[in-house]
PyMOL Python script that loads the backbone (N, CA, C, O; Angstrom):
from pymol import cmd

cmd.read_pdbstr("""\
ATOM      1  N   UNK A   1      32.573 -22.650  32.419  1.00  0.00           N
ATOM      2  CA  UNK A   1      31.237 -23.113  32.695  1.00  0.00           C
ATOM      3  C   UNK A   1      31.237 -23.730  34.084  1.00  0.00           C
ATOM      4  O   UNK A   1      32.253 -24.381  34.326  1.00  0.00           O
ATOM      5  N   UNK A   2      30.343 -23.674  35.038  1.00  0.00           N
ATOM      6  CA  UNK A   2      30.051 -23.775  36.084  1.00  0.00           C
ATOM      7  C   UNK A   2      28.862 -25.024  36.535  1.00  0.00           C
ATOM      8  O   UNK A   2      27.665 -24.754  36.441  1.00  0.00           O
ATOM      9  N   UNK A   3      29.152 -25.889  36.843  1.00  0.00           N
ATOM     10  CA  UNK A   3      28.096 -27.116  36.918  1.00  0.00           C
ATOM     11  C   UNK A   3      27.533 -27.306  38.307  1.00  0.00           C
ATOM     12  O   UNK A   3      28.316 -27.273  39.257  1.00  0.00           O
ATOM     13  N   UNK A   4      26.023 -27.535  38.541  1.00  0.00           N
ATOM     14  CA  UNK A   4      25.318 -28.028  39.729  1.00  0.00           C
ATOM     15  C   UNK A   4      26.515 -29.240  39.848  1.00  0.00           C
ATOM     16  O   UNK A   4      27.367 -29.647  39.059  1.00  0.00           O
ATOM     17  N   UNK A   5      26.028 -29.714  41.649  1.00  0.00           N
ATOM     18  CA  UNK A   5      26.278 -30.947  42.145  1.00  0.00           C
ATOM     19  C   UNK A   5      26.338 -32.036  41.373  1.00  0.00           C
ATOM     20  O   UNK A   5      27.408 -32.615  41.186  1.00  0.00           O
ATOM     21  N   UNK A   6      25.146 -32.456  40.813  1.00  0.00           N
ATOM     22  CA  UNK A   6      24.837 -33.301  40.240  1.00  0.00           C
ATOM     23  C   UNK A   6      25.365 -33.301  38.570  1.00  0.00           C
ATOM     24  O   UNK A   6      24.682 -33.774  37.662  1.00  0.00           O
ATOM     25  N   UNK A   7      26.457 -32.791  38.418  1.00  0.00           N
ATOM     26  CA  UNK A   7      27.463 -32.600  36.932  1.00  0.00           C
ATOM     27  C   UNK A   7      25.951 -32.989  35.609  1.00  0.00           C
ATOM     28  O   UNK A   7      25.757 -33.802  34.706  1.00  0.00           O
ATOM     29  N   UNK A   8      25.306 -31.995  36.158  1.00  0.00           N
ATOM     30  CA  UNK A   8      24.390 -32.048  34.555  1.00  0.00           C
ATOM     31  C   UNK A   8      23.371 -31.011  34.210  1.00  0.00           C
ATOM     32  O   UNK A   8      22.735 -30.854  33.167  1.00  0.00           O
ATOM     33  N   UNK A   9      23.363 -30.180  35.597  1.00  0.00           N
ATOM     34  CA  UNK A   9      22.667 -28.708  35.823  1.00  0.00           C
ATOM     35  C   UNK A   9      23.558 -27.945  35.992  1.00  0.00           C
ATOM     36  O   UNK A   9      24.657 -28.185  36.491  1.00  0.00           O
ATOM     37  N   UNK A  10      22.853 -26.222  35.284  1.00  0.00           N
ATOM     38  CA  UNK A  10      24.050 -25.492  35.478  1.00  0.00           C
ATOM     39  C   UNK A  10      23.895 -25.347  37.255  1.00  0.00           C
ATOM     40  O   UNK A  10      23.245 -25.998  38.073  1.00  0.00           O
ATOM     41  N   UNK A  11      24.761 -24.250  37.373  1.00  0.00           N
ATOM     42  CA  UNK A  11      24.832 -23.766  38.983  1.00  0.00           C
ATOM     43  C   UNK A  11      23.926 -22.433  38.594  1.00  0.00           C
ATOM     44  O   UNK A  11      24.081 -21.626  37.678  1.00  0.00           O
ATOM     45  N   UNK A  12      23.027 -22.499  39.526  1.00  0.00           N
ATOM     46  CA  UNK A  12      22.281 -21.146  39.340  1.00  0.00           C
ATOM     47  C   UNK A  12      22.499 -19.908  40.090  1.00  0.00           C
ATOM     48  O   UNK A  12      21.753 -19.322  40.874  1.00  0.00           O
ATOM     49  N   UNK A  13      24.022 -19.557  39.565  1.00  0.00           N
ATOM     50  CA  UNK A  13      24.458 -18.264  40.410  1.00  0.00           C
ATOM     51  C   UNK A  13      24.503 -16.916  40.377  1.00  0.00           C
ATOM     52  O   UNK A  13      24.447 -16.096  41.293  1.00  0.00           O
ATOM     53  N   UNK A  14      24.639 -16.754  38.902  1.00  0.00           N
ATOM     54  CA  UNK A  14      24.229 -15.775  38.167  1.00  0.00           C
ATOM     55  C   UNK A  14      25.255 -14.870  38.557  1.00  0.00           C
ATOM     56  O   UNK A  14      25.070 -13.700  38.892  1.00  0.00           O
ATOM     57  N   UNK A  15      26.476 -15.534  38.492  1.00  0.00           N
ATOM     58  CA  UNK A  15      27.448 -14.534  38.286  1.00  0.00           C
ATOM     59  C   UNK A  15      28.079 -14.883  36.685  1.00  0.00           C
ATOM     60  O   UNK A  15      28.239 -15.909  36.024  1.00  0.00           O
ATOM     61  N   UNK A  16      28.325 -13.457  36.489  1.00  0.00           N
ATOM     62  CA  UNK A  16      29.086 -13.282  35.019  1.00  0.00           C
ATOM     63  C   UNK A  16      30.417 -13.840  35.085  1.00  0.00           C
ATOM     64  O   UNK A  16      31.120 -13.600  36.067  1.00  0.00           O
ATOM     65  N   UNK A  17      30.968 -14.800  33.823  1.00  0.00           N
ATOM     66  CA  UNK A  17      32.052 -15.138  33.766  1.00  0.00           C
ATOM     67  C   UNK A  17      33.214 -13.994  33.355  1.00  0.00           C
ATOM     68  O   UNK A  17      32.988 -13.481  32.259  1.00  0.00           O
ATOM     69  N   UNK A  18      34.092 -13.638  33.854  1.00  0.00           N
ATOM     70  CA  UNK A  18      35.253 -12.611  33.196  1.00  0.00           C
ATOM     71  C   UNK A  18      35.901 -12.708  32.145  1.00  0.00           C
ATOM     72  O   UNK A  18      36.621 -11.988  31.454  1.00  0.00           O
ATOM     73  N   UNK A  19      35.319 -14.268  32.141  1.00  0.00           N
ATOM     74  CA  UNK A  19      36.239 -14.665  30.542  1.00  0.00           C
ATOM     75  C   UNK A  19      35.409 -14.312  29.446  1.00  0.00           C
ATOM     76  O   UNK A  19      35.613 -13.367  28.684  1.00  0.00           O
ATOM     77  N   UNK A  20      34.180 -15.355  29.387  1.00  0.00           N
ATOM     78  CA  UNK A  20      33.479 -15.050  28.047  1.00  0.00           C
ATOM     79  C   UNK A  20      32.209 -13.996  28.211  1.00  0.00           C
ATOM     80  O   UNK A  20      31.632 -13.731  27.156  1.00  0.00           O
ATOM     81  N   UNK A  21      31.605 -13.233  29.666  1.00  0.00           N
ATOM     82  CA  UNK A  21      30.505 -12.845  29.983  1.00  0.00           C
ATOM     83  C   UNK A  21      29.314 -13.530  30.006  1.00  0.00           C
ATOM     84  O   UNK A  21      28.211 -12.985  29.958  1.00  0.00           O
ATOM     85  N   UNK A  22      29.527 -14.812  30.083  1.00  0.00           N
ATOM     86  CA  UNK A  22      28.213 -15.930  30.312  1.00  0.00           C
ATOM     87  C   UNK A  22      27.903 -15.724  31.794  1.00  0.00           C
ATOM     88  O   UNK A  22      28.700 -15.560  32.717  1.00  0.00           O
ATOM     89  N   UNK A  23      26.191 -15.782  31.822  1.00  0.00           N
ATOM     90  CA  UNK A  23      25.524 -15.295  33.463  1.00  0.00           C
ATOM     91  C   UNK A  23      25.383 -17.069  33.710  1.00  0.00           C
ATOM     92  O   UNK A  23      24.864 -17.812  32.877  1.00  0.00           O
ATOM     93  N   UNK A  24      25.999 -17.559  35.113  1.00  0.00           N
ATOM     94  CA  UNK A  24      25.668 -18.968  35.120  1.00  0.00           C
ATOM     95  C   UNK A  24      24.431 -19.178  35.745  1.00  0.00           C
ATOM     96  O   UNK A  24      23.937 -18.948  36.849  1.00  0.00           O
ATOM     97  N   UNK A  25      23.981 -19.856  34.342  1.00  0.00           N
ATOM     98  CA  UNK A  25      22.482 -20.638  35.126  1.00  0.00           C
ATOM     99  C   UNK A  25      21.887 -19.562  34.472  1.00  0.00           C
ATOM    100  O   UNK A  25      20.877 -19.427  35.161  1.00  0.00           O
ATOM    101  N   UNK A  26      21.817 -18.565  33.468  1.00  0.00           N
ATOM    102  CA  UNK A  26      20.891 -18.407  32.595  1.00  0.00           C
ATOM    103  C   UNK A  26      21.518 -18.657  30.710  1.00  0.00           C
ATOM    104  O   UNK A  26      20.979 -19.328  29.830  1.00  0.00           O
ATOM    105  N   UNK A  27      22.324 -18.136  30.666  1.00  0.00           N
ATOM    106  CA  UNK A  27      22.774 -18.391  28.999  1.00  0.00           C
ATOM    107  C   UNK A  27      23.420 -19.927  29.081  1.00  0.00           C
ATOM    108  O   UNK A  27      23.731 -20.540  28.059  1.00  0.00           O
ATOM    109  N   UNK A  28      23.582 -20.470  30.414  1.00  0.00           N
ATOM    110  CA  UNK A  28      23.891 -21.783  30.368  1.00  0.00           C
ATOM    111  C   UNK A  28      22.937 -22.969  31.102  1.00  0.00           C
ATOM    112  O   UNK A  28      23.250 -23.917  31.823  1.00  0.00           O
ATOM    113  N   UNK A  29      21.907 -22.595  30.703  1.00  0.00           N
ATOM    114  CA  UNK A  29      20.924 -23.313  31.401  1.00  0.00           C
ATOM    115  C   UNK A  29      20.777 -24.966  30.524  1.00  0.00           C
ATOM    116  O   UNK A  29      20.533 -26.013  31.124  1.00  0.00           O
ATOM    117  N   UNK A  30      20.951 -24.880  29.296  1.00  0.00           N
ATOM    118  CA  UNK A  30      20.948 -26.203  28.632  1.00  0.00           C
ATOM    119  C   UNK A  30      22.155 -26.275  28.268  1.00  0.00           C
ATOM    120  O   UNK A  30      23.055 -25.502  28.597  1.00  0.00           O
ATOM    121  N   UNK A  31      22.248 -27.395  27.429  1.00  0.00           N
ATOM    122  CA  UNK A  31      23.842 -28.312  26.802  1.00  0.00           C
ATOM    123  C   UNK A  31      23.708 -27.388  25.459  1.00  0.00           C
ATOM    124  O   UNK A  31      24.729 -27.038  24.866  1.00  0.00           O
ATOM    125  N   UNK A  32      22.827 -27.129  25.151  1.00  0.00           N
ATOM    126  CA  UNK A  32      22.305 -26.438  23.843  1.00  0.00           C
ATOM    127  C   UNK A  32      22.913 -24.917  23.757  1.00  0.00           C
ATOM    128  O   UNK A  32      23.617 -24.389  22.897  1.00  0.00           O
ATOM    129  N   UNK A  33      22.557 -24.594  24.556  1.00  0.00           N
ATOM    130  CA  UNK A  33      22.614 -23.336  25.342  1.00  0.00           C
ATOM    131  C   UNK A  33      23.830 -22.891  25.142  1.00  0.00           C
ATOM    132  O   UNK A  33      24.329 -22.029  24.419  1.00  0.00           O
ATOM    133  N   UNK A  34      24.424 -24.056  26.349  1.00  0.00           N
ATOM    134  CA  UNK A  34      26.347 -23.459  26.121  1.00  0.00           C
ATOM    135  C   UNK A  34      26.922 -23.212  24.713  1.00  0.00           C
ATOM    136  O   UNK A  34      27.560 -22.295  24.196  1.00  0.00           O
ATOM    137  N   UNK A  35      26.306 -24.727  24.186  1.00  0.00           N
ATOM    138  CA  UNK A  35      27.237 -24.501  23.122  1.00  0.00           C
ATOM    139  C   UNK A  35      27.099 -23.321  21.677  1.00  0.00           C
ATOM    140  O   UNK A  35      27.878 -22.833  20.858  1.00  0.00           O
ATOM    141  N   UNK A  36      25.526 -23.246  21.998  1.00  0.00           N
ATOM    142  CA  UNK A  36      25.398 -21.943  21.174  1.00  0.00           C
ATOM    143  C   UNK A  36      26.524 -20.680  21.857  1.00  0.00           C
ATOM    144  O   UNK A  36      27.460 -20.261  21.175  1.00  0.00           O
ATOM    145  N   UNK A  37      26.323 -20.295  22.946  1.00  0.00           N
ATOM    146  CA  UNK A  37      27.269 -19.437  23.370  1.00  0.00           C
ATOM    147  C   UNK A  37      28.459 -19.206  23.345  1.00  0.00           C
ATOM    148  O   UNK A  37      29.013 -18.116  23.203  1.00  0.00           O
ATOM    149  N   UNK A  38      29.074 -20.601  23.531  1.00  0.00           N
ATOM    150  CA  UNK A  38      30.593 -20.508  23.428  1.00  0.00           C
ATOM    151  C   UNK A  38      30.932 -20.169  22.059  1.00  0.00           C
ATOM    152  O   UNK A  38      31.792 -19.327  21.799  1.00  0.00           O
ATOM    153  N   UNK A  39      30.001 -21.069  20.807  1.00  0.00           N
ATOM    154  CA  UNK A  39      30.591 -20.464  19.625  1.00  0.00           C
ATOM    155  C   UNK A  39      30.247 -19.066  19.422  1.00  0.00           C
ATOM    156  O   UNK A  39      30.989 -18.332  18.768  1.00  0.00           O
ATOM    157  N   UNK A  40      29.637 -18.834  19.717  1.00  0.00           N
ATOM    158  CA  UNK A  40      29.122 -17.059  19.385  1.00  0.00           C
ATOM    159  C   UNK A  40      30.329 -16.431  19.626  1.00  0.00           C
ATOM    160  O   UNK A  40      30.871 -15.580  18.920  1.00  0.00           O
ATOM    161  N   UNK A  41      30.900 -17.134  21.172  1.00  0.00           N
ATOM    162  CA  UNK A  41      32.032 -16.097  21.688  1.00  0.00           C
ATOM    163  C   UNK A  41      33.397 -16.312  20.861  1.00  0.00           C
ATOM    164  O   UNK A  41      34.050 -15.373  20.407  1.00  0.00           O
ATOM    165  N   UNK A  42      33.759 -17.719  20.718  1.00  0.00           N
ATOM    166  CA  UNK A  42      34.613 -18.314  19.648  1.00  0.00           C
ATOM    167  C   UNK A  42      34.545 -17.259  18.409  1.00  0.00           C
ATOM    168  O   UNK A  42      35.497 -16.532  18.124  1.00  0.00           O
ATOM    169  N   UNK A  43      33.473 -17.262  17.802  1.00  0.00           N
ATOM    170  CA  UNK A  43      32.944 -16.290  16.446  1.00  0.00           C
ATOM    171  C   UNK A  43      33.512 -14.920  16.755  1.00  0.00           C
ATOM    172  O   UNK A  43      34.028 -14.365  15.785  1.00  0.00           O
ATOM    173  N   UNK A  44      33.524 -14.369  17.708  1.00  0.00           N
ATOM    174  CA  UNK A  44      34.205 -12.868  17.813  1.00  0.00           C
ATOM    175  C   UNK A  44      35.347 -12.700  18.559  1.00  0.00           C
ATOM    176  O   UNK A  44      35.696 -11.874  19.401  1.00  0.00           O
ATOM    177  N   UNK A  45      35.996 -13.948  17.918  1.00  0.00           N
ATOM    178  CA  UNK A  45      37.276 -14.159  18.636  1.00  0.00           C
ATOM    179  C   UNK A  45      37.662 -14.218  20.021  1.00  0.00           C
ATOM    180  O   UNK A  45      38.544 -13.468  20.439  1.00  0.00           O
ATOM    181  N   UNK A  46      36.999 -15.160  20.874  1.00  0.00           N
ATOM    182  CA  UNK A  46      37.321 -15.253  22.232  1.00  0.00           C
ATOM    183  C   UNK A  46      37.958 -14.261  23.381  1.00  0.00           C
ATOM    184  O   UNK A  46      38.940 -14.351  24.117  1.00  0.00           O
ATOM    185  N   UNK A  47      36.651 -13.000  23.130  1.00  0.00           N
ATOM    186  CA  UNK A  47      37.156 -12.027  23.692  1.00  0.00           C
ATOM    187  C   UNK A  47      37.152 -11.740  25.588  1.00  0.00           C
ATOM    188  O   UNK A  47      36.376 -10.793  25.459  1.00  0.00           O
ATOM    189  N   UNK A  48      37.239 -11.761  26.181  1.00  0.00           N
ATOM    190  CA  UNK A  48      37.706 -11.314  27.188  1.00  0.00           C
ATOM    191  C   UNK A  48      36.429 -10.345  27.664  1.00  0.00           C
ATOM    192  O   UNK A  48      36.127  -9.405  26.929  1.00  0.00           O
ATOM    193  N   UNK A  49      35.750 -10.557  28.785  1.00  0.00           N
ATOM    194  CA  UNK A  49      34.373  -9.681  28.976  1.00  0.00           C
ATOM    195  C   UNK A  49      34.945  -8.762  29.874  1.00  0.00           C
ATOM    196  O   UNK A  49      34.618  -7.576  29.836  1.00  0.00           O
ATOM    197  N   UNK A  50      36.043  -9.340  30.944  1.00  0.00           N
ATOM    198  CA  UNK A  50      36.529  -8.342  32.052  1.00  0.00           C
ATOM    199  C   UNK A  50      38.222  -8.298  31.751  1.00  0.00           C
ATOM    200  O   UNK A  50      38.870  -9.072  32.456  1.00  0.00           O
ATOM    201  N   UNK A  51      38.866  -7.608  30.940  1.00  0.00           N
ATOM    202  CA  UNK A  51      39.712  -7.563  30.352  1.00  0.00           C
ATOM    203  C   UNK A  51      41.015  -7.442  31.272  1.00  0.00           C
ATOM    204  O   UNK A  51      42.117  -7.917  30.995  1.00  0.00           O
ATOM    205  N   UNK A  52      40.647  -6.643  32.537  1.00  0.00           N
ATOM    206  CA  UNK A  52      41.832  -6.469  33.547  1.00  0.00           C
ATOM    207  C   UNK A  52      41.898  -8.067  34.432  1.00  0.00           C
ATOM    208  O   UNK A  52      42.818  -8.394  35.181  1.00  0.00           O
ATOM    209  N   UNK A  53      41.031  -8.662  34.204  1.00  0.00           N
ATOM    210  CA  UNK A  53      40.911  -9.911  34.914  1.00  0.00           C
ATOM    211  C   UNK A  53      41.434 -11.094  33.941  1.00  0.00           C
ATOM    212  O   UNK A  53      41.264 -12.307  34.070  1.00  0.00           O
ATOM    213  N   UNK A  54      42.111 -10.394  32.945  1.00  0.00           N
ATOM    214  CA  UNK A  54      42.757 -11.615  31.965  1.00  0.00           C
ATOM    215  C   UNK A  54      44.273 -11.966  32.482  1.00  0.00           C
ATOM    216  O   UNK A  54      45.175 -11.150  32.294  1.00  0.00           O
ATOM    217  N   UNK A  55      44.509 -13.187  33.125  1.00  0.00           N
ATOM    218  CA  UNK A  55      45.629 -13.582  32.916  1.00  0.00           C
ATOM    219  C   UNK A  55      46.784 -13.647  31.899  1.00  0.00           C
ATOM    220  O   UNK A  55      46.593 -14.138  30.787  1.00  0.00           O
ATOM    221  N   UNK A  56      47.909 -13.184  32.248  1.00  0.00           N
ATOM    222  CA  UNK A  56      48.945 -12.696  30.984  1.00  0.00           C
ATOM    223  C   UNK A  56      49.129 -13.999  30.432  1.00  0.00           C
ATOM    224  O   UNK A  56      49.181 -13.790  29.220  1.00  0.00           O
ATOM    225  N   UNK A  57      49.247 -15.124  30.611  1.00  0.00           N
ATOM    226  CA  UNK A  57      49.402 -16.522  30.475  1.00  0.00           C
ATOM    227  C   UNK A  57      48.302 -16.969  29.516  1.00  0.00           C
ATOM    228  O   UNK A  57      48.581 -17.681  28.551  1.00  0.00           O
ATOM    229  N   UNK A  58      47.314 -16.646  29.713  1.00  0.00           N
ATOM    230  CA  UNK A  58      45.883 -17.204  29.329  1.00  0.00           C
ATOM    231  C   UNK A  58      45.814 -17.975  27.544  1.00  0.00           C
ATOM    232  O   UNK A  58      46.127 -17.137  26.699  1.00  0.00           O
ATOM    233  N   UNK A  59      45.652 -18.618  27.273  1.00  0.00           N
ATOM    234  CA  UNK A  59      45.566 -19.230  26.459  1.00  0.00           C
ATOM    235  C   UNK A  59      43.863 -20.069  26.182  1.00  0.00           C
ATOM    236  O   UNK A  59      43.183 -20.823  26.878  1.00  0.00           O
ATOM    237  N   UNK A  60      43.651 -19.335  24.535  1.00  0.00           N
ATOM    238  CA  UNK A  60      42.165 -19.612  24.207  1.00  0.00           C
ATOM    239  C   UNK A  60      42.172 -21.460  24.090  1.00  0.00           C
ATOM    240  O   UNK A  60      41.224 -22.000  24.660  1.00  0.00           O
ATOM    241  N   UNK A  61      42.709 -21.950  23.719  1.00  0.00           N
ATOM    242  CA  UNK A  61      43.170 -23.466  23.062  1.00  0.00           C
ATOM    243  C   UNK A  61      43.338 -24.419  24.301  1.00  0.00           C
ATOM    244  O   UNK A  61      42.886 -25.557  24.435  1.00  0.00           O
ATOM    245  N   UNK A  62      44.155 -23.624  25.239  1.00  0.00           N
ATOM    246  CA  UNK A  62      44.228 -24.438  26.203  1.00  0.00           C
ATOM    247  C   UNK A  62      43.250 -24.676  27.684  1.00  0.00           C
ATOM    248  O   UNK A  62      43.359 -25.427  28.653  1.00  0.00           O
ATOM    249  N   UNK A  63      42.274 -23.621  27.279  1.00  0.00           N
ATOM    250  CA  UNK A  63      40.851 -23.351  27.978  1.00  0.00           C
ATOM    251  C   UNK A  63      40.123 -24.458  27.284  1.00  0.00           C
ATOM    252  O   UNK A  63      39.843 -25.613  27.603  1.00  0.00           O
ATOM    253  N   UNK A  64      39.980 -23.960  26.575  1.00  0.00           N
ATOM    254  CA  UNK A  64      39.348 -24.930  25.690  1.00  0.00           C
ATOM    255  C   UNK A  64      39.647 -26.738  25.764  1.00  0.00           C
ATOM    256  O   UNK A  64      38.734 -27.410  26.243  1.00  0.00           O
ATOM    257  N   UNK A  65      40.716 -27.347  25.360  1.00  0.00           N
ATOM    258  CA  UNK A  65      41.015 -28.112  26.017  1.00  0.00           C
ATOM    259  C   UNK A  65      40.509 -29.328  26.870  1.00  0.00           C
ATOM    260  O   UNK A  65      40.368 -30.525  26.622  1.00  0.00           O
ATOM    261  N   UNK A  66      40.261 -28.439  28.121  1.00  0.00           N
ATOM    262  CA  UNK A  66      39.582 -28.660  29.838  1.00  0.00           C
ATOM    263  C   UNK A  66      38.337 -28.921  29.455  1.00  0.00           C
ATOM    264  O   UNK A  66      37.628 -29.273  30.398  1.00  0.00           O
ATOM    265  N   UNK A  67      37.779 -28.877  28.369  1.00  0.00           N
ATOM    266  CA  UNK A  67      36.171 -29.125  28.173  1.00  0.00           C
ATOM    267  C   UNK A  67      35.773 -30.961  28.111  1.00  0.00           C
ATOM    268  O   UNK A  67      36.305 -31.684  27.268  1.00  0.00           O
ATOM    269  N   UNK A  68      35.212 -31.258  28.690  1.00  0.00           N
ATOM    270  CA  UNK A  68      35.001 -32.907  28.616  1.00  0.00           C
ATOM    271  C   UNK A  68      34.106 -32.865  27.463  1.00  0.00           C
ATOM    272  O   UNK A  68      33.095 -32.194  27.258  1.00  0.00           O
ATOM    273  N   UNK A  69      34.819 -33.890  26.636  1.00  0.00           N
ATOM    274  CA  UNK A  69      34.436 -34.568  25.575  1.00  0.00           C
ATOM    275  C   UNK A  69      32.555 -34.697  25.259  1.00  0.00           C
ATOM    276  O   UNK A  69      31.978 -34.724  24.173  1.00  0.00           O
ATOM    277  N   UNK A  70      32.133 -34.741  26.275  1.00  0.00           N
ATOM    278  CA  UNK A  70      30.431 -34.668  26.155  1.00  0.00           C
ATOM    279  C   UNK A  70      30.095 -33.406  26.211  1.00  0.00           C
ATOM    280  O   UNK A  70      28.907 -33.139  26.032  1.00  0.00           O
ATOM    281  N   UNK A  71      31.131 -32.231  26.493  1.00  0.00           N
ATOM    282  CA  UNK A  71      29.813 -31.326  26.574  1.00  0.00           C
ATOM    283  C   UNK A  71      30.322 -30.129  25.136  1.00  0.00           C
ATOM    284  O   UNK A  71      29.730 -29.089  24.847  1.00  0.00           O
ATOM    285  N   UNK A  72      31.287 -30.573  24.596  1.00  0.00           N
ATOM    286  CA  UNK A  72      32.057 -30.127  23.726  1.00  0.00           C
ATOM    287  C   UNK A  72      30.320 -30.291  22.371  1.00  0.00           C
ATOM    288  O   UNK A  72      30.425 -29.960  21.190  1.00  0.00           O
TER     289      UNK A  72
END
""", "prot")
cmd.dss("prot")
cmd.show_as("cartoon", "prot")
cmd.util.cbc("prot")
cmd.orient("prot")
């Protein structure tokens, strides 16, 4: 997830994430928003949108993790 300046808007860039395929600054436009999304993506097993762009390392748990406690 990708945050405006001001850590409380998304960034309105509208590029697709490689990880989960979230467009920033539209499927993440609210707190609501994300979190509907992330579980959706969670729900079909944290798949990978750009699959050659997956790090061999990558770990779902430890992405996860990195999430601050408020927006979890």
């Amino acid at each position: 997830m990708v945050w405006g300046p001001n850590g409380d808007d998304p960034l309105y860039s509208f590029e697709i994430c490689p990880c989960c395929g979230t467009e920033f600054g539209y499927e993440d436009c609210t707190l609501k928003a994300t979190r509907i999304n992330r579980a959706r993506w969670l729900e079909k097993g944290a798949p990978w949108f750009e699959v050659e762009k997956r790090p061999d390392d990558w770990d779902v748990n430890e992405q996860l993790s990195k999430i601050p406690a408020e927006l979890l």
